[in-house]
N, C-alpha and C positions, 0 to 999 in steps of 0.2 A: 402396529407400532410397538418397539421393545421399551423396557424398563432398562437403569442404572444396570439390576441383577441380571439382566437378559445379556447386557454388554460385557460385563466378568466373567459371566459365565461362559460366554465364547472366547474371550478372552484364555478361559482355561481350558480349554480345545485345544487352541491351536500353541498357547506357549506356557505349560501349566506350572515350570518352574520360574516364569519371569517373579521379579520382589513387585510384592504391589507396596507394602509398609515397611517400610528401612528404618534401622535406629542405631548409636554405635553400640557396640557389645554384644548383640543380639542377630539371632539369624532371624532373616527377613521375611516375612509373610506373604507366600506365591500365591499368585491368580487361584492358582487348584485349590489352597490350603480356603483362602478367603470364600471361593466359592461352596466349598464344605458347610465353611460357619456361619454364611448364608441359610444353606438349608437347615444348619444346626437350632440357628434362631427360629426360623420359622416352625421346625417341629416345637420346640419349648412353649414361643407365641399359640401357635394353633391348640397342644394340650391344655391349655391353661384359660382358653377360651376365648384368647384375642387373634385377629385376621384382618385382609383385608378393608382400608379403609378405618378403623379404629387408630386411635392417636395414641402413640405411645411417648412419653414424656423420658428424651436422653440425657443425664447428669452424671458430671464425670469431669477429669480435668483436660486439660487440652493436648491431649496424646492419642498415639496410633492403636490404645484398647479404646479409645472414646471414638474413634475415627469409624476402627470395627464395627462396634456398636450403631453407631449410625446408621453404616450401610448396610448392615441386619439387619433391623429393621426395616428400614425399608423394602425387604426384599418378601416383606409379608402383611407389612401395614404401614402407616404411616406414622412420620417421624415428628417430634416437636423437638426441635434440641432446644436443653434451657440452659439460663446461665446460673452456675452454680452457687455465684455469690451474689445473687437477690437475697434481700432480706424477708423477713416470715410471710410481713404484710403484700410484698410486691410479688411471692413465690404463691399466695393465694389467689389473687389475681391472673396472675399466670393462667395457672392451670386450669379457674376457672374458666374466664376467657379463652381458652385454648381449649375445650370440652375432652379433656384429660382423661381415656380412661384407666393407665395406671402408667406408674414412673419406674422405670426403669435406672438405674444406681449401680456406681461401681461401689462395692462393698470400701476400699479404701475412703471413697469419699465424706467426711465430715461436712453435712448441708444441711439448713434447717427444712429441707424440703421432707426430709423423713417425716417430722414432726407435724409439718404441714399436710401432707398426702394425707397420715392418719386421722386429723382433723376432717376432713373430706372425704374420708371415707374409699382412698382411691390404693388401691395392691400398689406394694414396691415389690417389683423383680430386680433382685441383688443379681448384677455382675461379675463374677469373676474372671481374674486371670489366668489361667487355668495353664500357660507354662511362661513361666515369666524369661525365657529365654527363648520364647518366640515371639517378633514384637507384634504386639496388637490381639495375639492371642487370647478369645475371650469365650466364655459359655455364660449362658443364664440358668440360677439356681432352679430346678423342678419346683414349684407352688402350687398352691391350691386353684383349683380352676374355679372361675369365673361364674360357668356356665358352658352352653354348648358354643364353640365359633360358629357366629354366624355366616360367613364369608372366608371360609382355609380355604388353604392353596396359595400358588403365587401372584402377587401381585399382577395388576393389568396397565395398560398404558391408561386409562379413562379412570384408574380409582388413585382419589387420596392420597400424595407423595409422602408431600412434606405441609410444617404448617411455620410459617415465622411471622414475628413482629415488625411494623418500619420502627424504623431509629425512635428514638424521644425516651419520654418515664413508663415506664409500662399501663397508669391507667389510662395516658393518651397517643397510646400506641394506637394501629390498628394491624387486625387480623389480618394476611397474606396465604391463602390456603394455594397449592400446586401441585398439580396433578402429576403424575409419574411422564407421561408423555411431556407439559409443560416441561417440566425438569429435564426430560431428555433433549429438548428440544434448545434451552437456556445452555447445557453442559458443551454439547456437541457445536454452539455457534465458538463459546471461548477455547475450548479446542482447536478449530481451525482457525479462528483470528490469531492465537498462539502459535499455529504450525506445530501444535506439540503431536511428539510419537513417544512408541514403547522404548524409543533412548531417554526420554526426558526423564528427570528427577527434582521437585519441588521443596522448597522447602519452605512449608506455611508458618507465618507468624501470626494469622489471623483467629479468633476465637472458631471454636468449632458449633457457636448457637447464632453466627451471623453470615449472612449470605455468601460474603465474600471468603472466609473460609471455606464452607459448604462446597458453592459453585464455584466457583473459579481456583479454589486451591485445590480440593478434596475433588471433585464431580470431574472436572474438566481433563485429571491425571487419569483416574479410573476407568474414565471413556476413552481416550489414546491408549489403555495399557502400558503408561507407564508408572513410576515409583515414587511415594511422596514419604517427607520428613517432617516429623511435626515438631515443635518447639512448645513446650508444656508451660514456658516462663519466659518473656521475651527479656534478655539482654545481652550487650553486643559485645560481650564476652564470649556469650552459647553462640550465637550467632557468628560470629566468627571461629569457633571452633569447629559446627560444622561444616562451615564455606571451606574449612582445613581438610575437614573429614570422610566428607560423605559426597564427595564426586558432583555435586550438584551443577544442575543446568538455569536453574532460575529459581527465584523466588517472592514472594509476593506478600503485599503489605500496604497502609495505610501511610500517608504522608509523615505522620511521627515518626515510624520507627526509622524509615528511609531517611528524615534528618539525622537520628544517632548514629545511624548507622556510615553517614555521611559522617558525622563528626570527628567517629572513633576511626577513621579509615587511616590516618596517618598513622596510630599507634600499631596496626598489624599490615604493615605493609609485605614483607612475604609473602602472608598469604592470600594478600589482595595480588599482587605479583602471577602467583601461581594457580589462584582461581582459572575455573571452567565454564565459567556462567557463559549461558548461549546470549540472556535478557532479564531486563528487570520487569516486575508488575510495579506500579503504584496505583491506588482507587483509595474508596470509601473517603475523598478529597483530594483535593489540586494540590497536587504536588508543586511548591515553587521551582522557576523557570531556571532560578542560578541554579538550585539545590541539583536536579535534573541533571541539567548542561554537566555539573562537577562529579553527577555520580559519571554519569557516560564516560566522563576522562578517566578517573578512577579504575574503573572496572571494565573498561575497554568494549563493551556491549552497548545497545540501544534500552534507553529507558521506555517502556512500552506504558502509559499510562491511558489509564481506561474512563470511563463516563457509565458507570451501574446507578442500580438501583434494586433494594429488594422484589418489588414491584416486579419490572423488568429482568432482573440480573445485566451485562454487559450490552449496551448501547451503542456508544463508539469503542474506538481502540486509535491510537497513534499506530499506522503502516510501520511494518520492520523497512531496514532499506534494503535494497538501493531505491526503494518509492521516495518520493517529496516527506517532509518530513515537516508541520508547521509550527513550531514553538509557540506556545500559548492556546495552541488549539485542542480538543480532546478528540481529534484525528475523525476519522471517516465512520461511515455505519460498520457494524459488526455483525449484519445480516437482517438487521428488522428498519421499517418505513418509519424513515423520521421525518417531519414538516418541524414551521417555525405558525406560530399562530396566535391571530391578535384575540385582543378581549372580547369581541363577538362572533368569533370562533370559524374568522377567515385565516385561509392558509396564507402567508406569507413569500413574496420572494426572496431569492437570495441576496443579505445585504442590510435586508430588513430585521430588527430585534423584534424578539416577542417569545410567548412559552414554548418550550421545545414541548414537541406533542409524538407518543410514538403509538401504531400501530400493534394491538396486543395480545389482540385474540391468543396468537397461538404461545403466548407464555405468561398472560394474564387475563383472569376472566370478571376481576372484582374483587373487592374489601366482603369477609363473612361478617354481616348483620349488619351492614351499614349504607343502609340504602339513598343517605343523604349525601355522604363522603364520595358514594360512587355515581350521582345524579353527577357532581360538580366537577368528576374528576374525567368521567368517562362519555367521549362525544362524538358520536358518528362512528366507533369501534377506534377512534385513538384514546389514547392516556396520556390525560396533562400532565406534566412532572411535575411541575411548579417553579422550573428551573426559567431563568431568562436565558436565552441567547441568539446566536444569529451565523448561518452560512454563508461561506465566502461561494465564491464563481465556482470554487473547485469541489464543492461538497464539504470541506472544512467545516467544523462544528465549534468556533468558541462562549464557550460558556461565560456569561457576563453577572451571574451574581444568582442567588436564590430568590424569587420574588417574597417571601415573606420577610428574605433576609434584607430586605431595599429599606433606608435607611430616612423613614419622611422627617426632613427639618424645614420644621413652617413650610411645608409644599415644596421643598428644595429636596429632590428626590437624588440618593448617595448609595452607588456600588460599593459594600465594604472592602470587596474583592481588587478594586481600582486604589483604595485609600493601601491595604494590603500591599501592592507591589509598589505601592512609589514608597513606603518603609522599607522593605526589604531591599531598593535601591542603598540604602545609607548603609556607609563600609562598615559600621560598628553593631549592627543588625543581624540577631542571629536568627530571628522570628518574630511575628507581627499577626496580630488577628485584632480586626475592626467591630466594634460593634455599637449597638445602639443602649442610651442610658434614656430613662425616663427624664422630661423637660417640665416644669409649669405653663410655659405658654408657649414655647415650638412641639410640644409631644415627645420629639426625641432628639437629642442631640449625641456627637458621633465623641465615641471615645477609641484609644489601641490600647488593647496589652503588648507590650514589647519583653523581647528577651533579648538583652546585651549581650554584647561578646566578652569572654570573658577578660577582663583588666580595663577594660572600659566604662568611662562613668556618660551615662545618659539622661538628660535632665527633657523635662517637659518642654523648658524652652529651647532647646539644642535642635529637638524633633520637630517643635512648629514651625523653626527659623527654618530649616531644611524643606519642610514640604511645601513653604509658600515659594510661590515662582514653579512649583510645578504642583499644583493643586487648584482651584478654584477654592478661595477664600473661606468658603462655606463647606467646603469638605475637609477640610483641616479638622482634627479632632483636639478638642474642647477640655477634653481628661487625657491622659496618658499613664497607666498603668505600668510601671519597671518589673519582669518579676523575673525569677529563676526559672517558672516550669507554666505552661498555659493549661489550667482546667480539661481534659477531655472526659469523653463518655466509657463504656468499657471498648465501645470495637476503635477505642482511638481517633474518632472525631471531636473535632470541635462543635461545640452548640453555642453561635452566636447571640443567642436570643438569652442564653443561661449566665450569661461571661457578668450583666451588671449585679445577676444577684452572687455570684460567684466573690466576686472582688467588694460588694458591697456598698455598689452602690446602685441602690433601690428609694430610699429614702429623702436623700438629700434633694431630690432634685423631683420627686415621684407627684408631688404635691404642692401647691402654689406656697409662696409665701407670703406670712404677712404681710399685708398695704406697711409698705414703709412712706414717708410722706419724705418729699423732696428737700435737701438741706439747702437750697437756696432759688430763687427767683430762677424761672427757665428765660433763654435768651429767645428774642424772636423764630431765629432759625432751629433750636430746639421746639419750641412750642410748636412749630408746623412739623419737623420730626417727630413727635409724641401724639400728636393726633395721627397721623400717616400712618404709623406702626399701629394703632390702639385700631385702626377700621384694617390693617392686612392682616392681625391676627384674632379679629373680632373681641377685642377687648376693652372693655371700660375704661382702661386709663392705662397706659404704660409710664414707668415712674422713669426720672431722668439717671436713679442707676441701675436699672434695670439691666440683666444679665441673659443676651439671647443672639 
């Protein structure tokens, strides 16, 4: 089986001036030139004492010399990409957790990771750009060796790819380790579920230390042999100048920026006019269903929205047309066996909810050192997600909520994702995210962050009067949050579970409150209400003003 390197490198066989890295101002980095700096890397690595299977730690910013660098490495050992703006304590963690053994740095970059590495004892190999009028252009400086490599040479399909984090704060992250063939194998599904060829041209707005970068922006172009543009700073300023610029066929992105980008679409309408796009990506979250519908008008292309996972990489994909097309759904497999399956670990028919479970083997083999995460996750050779959902007749996959993300009030169990779309029903609704607050005696009760359109005023009680008659009473959220901008993480997700300590509220409600004693005599029909409630949520006494 080949490697990413094995694929470039034929790649520069057969078309050795195609651009693999485009940028404006710059001439562009061919299959031959990249292939070079492949084996450039590797002699540097291998002098220096590092090879196959050793983890090399990439930091830099999110451009086509970090891109470089990536796929350098890899083409000799394995890659960790990290993010450059962890701070000291979470950049220690890192690399420990990551069995680091040296970092690799673009000499521009200012990261406390220098500082860190030397604490730990671990080589920084400085980066340079070695002609800055060719993009992506990059050598690593000659350093002191190691020791002898134990494993030079090129890379094999069975050794050590890459290494990533899942989502979360990095000490409760977990390790993601994938093998070169893995990796080959995750690139070349999103490839063909894209249709993409050596005509295509990407334009990532995704970080280059998350998967969806990586695989699906970075991996998936590389293996087609086509040409990818990176965006070092996302705004829909740059964004739109290079949709002006640079020929692009698609590009690919997280539900945020796909809203700005929706936003600012009326202010550059020419060049949305004169735009090339084949297709959109959306992942790393659900894209809303209006937001979608209005890019597709916009931009004249099919919005292609995907169902990943670091774990996995891409899962489903929405079909291009002229196939059926299901709104709300995150479309059909993308090449690997997906069931629906209940809590004791029967497979489901279609119709039925329950965890989506995929089949893994061949593009996941397990969590490194976590042998209790992978007891609970890993069953009969599938992998639980953790995700809820349910297939239609057609093979339809819609996803109904994240199970950790399910919403228990007093045993009243709530899809944020459901509360989510009947806000973003309301005309003056520019985004909505549901999540759960700490309760005294329900556990949790449902709050939204809302973001208004702008000249519109929205009130607590405007949003409750709206979602009753289309909610079930109990799902109606209790807090309402008005704000400009919603909390996300760096790859631009939202973390439902972060949003009460986020907005601050943790306290208020986290913890019972004082026995208030009752201001007046209870009426027969309360008194048999207050005992009633006091044995459904197993409590001593519920007061008659009780808030629940």
């Amino acid at each position: 089986m080949e490697t990413i390197a094995d694929i470039i490198r034929r790649h520069a066989q057969i078309a050795p001036d195609s651009p693999a890295f485009v940028d404006a101002g710059q001439v562009p980095l061919t299959y031959q030139a990249l292939s070079d700096l492949i084996d450039r890397v590797q002699m540097r690595l291998n002098a220096m004492g590092f090879g196959r299977g050793d983890r090399i730690a990439t930091v830099g910013p999110n451009d086509a010399a970090t891109a470089a660098l990536v796929t350098g490495v890899m083409g000799c050992a394995a890659v960790v990409p990290t993010n450059p703006g962890l701070s000291v304590g979470e950049l220690a963690i890192y690399l420990r957790d990551q069995k680091v053994r040296a970092v690799a740095i673009d000499t521009a970059t200012d990261s406390p990771v220098r500082m860190v590495a030397g604490e730990l004892g671990l080589p920084l190999l400085e980066v340079e750009r070695i002609d800055n009028g060719v993009t992506g252009l990059i050598d690593i400086r000659p350093g002191t060796s190691v020791g002898k490599t134990r494993r030079p040479g090129r890379t094999q399909a069975d050794d050590l790819g890459m290494v990533l984090l899942t989502s979360g704060t990095t000490s409760h992250s977990k390790v993601v380790p994938i093998t070169h063939g893995q990796l080959l194998t995750r690139i070349a599904r999103l490839a063909g579920a894209f249709g993409l060829t050596a005509t295509d041209r990407c334009l990532n707005l995704m970080p280059l230390f998350h998967a969806h970068g990586l695989h699906a922006a970075l991996g998936s172009t590389l293996y087609a042999g086509g040409s990818i543009v990176m965006l070092p700073e996302f705004s829909t300023a740059a964004f739109y100048l290079r949709l002006k610029t640079m020929a692009l066929t698609w590009y690919t992105g997280s539900y945020t920026f796909h809203h700005r980008i929706h936003a600012a679409a009326p202010d550059h309408a020419a060049i949305v006019k004169n735009a090339r796009l084949r297709f959109l990506r959306a992942a790393s979250g659900q894209l809303d269903a209006k937001i979608a519908s209005e890019l597709e008008t916009i931009f004249r292309v099919p919005v292609i929205q995907t169902y990943s996972s670091t774990e996995l990489s891409c899962v489903c994909c929405t079909p291009f047309p002229p196939a059926v097309r299901k709104p709300g759904t995150v479309g059909l497999s993308a090449g690997a066996e997906i069931g629906i399956m209940d809590a004791d670990n029967r497979l489901l028919p279609a119709g039925e909810r329950g965890e989506v479970v995929v089949r893994s083997g061949d593009i996941f083999s397990g969590y490194e050192n976590d042998p209790a995460a992978n007891a609970q996750c890993l069953v009969d050779g599938w992998f639980r997600t953790g995700d809820e959902g349910v297939f239609d007749e057609d093979g339809y996959l819609t996803l109904t909520g994240r199970i950790k993300d399910i919403i228990n009030r007093g045993g009243e169990k709530i899809t944020p994702s459901e509360v989510d779309d009947a806000l973003m029903d309301h005309p003056d609704v520019t985004d909505a995210v549901t999540f759960p607050i700490p309760h005294a005696t329900l556990g949790q009760e449902v709050a939204a962050a809302v973001i208004p359109a702008k000249g519109t005023d929205l009130t607590d009680e405007t949003l409750a009067h709206f979602l009753r008659g289309r909610l079930a009473p109990f799902k109606v959220p209790r807090r309402f949050v008005i704000v400009d901008k919603i909390p996300t993480g760096h790859t631009g997700k939202v973390s439902r579970q972060r949003l009460n300590e986020a907005f601050g509220l943790v306290t208020d409600a986290a913890t019972r409150r004082e026995r208030v004693e009752d201001d007046r005599p209870a009426t027969p029909l309360e008194t048999r209400l207050q005992k009633l409630w006091a044995e459904i949520l197993g409590l001593d006494r519920v007061g008659l003003n009780e808030d629940f």
